[in-house]
N, CA, C and O atoms as CSV, one atom per row, in Angstrom:
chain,resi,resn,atom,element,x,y,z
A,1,UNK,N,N,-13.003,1.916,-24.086
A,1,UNK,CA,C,-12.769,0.885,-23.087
A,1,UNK,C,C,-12.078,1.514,-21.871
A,1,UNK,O,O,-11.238,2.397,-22.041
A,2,UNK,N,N,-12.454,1.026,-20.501
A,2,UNK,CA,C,-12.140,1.357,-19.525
A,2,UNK,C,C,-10.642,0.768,-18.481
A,2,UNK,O,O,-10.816,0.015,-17.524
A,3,UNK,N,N,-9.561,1.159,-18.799
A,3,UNK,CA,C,-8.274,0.189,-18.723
A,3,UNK,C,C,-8.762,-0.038,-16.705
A,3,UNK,O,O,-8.854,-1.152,-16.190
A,4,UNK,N,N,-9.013,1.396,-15.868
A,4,UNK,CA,C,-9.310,1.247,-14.533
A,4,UNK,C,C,-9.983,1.857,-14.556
A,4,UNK,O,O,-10.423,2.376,-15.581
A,5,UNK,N,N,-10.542,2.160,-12.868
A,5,UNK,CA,C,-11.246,3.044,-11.663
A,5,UNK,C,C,-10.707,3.213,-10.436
A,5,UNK,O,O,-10.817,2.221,-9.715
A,6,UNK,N,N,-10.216,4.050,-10.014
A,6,UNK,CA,C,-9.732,4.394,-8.475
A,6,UNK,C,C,-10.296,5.688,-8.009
A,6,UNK,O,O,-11.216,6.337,-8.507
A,7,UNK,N,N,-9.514,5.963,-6.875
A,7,UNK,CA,C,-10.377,7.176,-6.545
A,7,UNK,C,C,-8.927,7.416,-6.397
A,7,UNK,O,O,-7.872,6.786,-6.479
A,8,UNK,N,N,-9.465,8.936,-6.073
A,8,UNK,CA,C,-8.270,10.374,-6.449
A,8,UNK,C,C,-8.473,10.738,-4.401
A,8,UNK,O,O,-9.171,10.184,-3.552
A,9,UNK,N,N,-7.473,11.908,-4.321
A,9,UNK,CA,C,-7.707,12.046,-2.707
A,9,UNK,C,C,-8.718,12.956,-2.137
A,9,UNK,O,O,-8.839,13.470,-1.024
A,10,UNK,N,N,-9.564,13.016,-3.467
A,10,UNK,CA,C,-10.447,14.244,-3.178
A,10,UNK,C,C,-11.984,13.225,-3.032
A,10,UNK,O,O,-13.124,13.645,-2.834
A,11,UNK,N,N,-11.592,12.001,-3.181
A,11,UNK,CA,C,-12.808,11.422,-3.311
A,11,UNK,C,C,-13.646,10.986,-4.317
A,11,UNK,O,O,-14.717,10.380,-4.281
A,12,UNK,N,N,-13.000,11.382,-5.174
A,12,UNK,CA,C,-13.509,11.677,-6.877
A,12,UNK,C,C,-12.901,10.280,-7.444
A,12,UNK,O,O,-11.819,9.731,-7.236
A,13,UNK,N,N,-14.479,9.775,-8.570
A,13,UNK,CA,C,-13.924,8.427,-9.021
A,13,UNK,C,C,-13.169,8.648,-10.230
A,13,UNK,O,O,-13.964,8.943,-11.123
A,14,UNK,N,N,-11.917,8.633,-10.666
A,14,UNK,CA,C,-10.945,8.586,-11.579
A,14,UNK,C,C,-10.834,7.315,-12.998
A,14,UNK,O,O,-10.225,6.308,-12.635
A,15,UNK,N,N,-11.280,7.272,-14.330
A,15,UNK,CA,C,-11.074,6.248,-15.028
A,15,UNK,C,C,-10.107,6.807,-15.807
A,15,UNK,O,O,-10.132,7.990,-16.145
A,16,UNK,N,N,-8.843,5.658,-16.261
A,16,UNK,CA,C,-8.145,5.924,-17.384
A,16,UNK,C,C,-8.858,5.056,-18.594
A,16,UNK,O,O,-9.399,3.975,-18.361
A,17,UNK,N,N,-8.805,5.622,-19.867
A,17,UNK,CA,C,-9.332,5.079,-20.665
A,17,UNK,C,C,-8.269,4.783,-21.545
A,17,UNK,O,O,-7.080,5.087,-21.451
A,18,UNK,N,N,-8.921,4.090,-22.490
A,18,UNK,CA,C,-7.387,3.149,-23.823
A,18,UNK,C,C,-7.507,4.778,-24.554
A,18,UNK,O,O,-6.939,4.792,-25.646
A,19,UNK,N,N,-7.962,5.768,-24.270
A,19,UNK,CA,C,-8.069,6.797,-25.773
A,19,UNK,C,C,-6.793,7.579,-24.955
A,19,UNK,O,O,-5.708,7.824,-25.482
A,20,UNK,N,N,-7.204,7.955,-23.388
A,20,UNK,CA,C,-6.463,8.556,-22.463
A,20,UNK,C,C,-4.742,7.936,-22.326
A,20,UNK,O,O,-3.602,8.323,-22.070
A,21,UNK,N,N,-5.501,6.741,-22.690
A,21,UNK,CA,C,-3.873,6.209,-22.061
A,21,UNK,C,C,-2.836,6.086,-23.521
A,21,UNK,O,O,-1.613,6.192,-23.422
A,22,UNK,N,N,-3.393,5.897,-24.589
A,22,UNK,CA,C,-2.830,6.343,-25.586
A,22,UNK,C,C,-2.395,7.599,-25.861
A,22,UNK,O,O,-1.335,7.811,-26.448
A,23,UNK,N,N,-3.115,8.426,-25.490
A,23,UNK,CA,C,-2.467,9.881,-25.128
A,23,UNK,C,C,-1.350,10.373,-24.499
A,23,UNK,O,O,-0.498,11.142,-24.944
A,24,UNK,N,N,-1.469,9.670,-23.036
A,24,UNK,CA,C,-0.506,9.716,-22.278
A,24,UNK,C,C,0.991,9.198,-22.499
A,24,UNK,O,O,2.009,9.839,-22.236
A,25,UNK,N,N,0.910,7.699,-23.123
A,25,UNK,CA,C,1.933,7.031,-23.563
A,25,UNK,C,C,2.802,8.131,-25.047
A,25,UNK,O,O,3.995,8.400,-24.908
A,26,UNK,N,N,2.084,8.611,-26.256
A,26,UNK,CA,C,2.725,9.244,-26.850
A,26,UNK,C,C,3.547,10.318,-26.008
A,26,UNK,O,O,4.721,9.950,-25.982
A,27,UNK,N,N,3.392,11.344,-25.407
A,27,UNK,CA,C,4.348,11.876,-24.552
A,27,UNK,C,C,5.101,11.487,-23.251
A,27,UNK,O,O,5.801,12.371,-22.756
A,28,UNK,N,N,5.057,10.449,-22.720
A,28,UNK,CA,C,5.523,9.847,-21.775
A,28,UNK,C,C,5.770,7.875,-21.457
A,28,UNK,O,O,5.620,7.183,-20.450
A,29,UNK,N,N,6.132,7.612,-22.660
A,29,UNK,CA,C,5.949,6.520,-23.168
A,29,UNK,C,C,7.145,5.544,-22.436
A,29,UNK,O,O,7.456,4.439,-22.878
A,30,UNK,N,N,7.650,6.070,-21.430
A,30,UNK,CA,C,8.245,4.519,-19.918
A,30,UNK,C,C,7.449,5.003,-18.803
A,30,UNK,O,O,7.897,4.771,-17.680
A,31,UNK,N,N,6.162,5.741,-18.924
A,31,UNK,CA,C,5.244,5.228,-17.833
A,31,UNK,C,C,4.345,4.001,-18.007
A,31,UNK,O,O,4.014,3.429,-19.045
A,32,UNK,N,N,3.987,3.704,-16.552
A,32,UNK,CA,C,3.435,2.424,-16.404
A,32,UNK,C,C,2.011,3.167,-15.892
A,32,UNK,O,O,1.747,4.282,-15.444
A,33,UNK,N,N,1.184,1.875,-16.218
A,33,UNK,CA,C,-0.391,2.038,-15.611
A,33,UNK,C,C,-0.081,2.314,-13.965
A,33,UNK,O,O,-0.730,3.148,-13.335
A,34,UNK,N,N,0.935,1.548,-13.391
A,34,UNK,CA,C,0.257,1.497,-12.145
A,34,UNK,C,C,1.234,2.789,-11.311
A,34,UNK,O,O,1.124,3.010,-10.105
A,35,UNK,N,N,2.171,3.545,-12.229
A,35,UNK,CA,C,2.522,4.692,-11.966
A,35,UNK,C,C,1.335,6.036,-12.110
A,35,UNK,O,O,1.189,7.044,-11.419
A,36,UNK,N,N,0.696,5.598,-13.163
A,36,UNK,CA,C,-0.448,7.015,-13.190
A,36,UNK,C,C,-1.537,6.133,-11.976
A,36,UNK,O,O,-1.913,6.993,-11.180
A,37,UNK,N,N,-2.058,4.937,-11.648
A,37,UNK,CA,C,-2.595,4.914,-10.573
A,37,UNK,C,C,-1.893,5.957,-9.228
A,37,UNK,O,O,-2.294,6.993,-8.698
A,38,UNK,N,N,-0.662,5.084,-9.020
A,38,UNK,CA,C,0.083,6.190,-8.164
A,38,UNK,C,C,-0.400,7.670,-7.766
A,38,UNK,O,O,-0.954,8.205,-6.805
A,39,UNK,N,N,0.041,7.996,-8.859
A,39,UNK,CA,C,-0.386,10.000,-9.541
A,39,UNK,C,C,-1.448,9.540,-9.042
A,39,UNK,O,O,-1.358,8.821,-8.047
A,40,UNK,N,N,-2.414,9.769,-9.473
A,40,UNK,CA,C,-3.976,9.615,-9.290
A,40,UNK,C,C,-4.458,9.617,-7.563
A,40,UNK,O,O,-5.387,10.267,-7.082
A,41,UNK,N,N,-3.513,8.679,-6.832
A,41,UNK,CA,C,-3.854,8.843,-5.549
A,41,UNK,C,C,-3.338,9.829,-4.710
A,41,UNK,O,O,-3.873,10.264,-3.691
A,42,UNK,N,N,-2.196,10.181,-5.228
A,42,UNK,CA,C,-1.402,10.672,-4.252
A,42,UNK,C,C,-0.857,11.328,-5.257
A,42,UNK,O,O,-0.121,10.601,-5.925
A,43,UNK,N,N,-0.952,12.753,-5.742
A,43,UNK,CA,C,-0.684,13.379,-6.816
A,43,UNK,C,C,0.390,14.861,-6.289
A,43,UNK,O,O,0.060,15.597,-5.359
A,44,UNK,N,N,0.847,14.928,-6.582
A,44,UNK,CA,C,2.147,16.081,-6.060
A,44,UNK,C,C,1.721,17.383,-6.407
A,44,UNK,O,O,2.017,18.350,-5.705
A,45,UNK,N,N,0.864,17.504,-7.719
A,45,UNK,CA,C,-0.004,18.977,-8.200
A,45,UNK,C,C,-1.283,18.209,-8.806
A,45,UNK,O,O,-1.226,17.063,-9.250
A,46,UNK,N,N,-2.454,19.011,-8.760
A,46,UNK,CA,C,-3.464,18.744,-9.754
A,46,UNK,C,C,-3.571,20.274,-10.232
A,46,UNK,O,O,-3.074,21.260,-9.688
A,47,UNK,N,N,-4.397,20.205,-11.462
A,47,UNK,CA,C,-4.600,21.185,-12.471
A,47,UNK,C,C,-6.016,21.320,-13.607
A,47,UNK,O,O,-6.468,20.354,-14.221
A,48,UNK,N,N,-6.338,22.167,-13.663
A,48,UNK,CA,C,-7.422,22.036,-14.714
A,48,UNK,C,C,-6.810,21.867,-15.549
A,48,UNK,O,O,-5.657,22.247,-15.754
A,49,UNK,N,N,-7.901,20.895,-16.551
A,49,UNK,CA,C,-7.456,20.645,-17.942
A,49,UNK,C,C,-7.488,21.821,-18.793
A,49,UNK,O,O,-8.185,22.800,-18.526
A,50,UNK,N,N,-6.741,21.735,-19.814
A,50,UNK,CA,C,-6.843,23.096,-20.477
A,50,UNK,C,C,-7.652,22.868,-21.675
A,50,UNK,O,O,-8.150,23.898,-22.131
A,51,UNK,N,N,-7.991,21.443,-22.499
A,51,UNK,CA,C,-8.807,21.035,-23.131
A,51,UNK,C,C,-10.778,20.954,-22.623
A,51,UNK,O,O,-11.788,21.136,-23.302
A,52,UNK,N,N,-10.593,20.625,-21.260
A,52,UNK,CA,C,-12.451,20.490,-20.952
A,52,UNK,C,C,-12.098,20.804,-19.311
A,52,UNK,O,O,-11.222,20.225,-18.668
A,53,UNK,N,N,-13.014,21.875,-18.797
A,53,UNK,CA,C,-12.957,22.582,-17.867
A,53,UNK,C,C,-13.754,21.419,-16.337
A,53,UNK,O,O,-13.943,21.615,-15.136
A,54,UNK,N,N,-14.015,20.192,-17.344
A,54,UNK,CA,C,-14.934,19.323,-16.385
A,54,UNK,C,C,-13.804,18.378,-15.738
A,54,UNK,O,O,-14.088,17.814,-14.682
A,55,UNK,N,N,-12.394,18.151,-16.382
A,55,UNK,CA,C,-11.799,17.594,-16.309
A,55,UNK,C,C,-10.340,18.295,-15.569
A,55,UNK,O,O,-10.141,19.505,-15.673
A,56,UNK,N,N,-9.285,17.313,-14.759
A,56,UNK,CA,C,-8.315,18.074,-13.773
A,56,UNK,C,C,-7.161,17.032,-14.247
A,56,UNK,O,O,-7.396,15.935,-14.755
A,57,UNK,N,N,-5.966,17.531,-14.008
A,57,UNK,CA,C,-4.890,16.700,-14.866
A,57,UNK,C,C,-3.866,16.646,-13.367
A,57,UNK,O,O,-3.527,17.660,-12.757
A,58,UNK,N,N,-3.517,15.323,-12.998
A,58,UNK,CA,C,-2.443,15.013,-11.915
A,58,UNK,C,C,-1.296,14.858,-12.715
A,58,UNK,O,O,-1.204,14.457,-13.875
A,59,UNK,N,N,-0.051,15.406,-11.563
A,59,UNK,CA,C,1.052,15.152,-12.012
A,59,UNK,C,C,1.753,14.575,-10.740
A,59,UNK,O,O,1.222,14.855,-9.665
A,60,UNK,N,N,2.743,13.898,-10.730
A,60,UNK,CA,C,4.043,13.303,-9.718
A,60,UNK,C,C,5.310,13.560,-10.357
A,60,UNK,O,O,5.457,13.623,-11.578
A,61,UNK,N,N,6.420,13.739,-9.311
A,61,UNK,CA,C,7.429,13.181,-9.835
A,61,UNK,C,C,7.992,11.885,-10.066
A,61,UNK,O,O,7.941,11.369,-8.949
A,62,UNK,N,N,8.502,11.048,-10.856
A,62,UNK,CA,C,8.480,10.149,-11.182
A,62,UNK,C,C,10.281,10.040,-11.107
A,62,UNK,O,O,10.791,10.806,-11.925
A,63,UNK,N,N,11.199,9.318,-10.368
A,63,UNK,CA,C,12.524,8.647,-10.679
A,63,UNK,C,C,12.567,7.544,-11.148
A,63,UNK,O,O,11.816,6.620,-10.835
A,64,UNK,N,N,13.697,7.497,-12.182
A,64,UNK,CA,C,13.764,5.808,-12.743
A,64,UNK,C,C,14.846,5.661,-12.617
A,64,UNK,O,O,15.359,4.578,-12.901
């Protein structure tokens, strides 16, 4: 299942998925959806994935 779709600043269409976002939440579990939207647009580093070379991983800093 598809939680969104946005685009990234490269132009590129971005989905988080419930498998992704379950992922994400086990290691970072007081982020919010609309904080990785955030990331996603306006991302502070991107990175290849180190799991699938098709795929690029955003990061932000995040204050709470």
């Amino acid at each position: 299942m598809v939680i969104f779709v946005t685009g990234d600043e490269t132009g590129r269409s971005i989905r988080l998925t419930d498998e992704r976002w379950k992922h994400i939440i086990e290691e970072h579990p007081d982020v919010t959806i609309e904080e990785i939207k955030a990331t996603v647009k306006a991302p502070t580093k991107i990175t290849p994935s180190s799991y699938n070379p098709e795929n690029v991983c955003y990061y932000s800093k995040v204050h709470k």
